[in-house]
C-alpha positions in Angstrom: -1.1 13.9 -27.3 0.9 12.6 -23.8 3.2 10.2 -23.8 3.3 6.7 -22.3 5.2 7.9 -19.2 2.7 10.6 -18.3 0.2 8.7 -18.9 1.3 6.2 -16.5 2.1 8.8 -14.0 -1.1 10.9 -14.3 -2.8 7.6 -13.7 -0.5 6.3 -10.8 -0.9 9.7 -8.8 -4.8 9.5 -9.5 -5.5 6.2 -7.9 -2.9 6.6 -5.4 -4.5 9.6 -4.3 -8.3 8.3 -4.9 -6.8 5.1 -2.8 -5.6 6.8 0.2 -8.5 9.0 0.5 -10.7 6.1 0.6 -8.5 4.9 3.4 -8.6 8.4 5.2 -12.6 8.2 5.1 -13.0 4.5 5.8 -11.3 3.3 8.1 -10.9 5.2 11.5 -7.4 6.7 11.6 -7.6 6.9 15.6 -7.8 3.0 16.1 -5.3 1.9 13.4 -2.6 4.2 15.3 -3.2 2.9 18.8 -3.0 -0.9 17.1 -0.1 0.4 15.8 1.3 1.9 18.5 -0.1 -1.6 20.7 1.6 -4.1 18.2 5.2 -1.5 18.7 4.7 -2.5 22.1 4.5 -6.0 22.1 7.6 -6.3 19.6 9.3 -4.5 22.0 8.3 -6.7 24.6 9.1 -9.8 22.7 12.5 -8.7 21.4 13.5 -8.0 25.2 11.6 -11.3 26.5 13.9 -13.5 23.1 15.4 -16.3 25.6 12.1 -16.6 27.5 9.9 -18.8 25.6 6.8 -19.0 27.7 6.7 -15.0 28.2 6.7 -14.7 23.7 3.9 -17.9 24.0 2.1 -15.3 26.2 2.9 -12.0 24.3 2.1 -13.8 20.2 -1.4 -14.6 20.3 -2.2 -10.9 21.7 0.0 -9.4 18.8 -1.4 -11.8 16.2 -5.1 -10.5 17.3 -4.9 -7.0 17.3 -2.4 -7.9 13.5 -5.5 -9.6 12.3 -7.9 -6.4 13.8 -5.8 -4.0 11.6 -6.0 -6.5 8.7 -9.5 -6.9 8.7 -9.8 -2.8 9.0 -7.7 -2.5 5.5 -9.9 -4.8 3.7 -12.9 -2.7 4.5 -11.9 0.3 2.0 -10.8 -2.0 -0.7 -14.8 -2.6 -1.4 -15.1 0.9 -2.6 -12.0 1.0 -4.8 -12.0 -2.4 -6.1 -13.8 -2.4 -9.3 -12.4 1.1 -10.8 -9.0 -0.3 -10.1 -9.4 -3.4 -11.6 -11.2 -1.0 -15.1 -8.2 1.1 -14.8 -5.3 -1.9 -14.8 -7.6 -3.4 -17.7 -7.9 -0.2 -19.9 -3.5 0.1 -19.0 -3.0 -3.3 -20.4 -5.0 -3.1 -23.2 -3.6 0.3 -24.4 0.1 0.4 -22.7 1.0 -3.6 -23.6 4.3 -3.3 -25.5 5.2 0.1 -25.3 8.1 1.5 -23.3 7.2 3.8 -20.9 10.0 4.2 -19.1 14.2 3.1 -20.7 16.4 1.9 -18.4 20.3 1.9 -19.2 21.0 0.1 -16.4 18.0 -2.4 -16.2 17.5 -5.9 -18.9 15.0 -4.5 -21.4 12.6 -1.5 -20.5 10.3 -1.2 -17.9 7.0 -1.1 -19.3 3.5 0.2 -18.1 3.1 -2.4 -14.9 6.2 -1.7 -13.3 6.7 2.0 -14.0 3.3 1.9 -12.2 4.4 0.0 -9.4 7.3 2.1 -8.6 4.9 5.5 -9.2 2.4 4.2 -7.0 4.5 3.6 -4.3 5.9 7.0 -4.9 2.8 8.8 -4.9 1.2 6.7 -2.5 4.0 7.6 0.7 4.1 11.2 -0.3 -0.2 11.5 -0.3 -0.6 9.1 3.2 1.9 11.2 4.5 0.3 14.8 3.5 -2.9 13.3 4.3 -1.9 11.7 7.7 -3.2 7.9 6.8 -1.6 5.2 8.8 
C-alpha cells in the first residue's frame, strides 16, 4: 500500500508528463518560439519607446495579436487532455479529501492533496517541458 504523498506525486508526474506531451505533439513548437521570440521583441521595443506614447499605441495592438495567436495555440491541446484530467482531480478528491499528504511545520495546518499537487505539478511540469523542449 503507498501512501498519500506518493500517491499524489505518482499522479502529479503522470499528468504533468501526459500534459506536456500533448503540448509537444499538438501544438507546433517552431511557431510558438518565433511568437515568443516576436512578443520579446516588442517588450523590448516598448520598454525603450516608455515616454513616447504614440510609438507603444503603435507597438500594443501587434503584441496583443500575436498574445492572442499563442493563446488560441494552448487551448488547442487542452481538448485532448481535458476530460482525463477532470476524472483524475474527481477520483483525488473523492479518495485524498481529508488526509494529509504532505505536514508542514512551518505552514497553518497541512497541506492536503490539492496543493501538494499544485506545487508537484509545477515541479514536474518545468523539469518534463524542459527535457522535452516545449515552449
Amino acid at each position: 500500500m503507498i501512501g498519500p504523498l506518493t500517491t499524489v506525486t505518482l499522479i502529479a508526474m503522470m499528468v504533468s508528463l501526459m500534459i506536456t506531451v500533448v503540448n509537444k505533439f499538438a501544438v507546433d513548437q517552431n511557431v510558438i518560439r518565433e511568437i515568443k521570440k516576436q512578443i520579446k521583441k516588442y517588450q523590448k521595443e516598448m520598454k525603450a519607446n516608455r515616454n513616447n506614447i504614440d510609438k507603444m499605441k503603435e507597438i500594443q495592438p501587434k503584441m496583443m495579436e500575436l498574445s492572442m495567436k499563442q493563446m488560441k495555440m494552448s487551448f488547442k491541446p487542452m481538448l485532448y487532455y481535458f476530460l482525463p484530467l477532470i476524472l483524475v482531480f474527481s477520483w483525488l478528491k473523492k479518495t485524498m479529501t481529508g488526509v494529509v499528504v504532505l505536514p508542514l511545520a512551518f505552514w497553518p495546518g497541512h497541506l492536503g492533496w490539492l496543493g501538494s499537487y499544485i506545487i508537484l505539478s509545477i515541479l514536474f511540469s518545468t523539469v518534463f517541458r524542459k527535457l522535452l523542449k516545449v515552449q
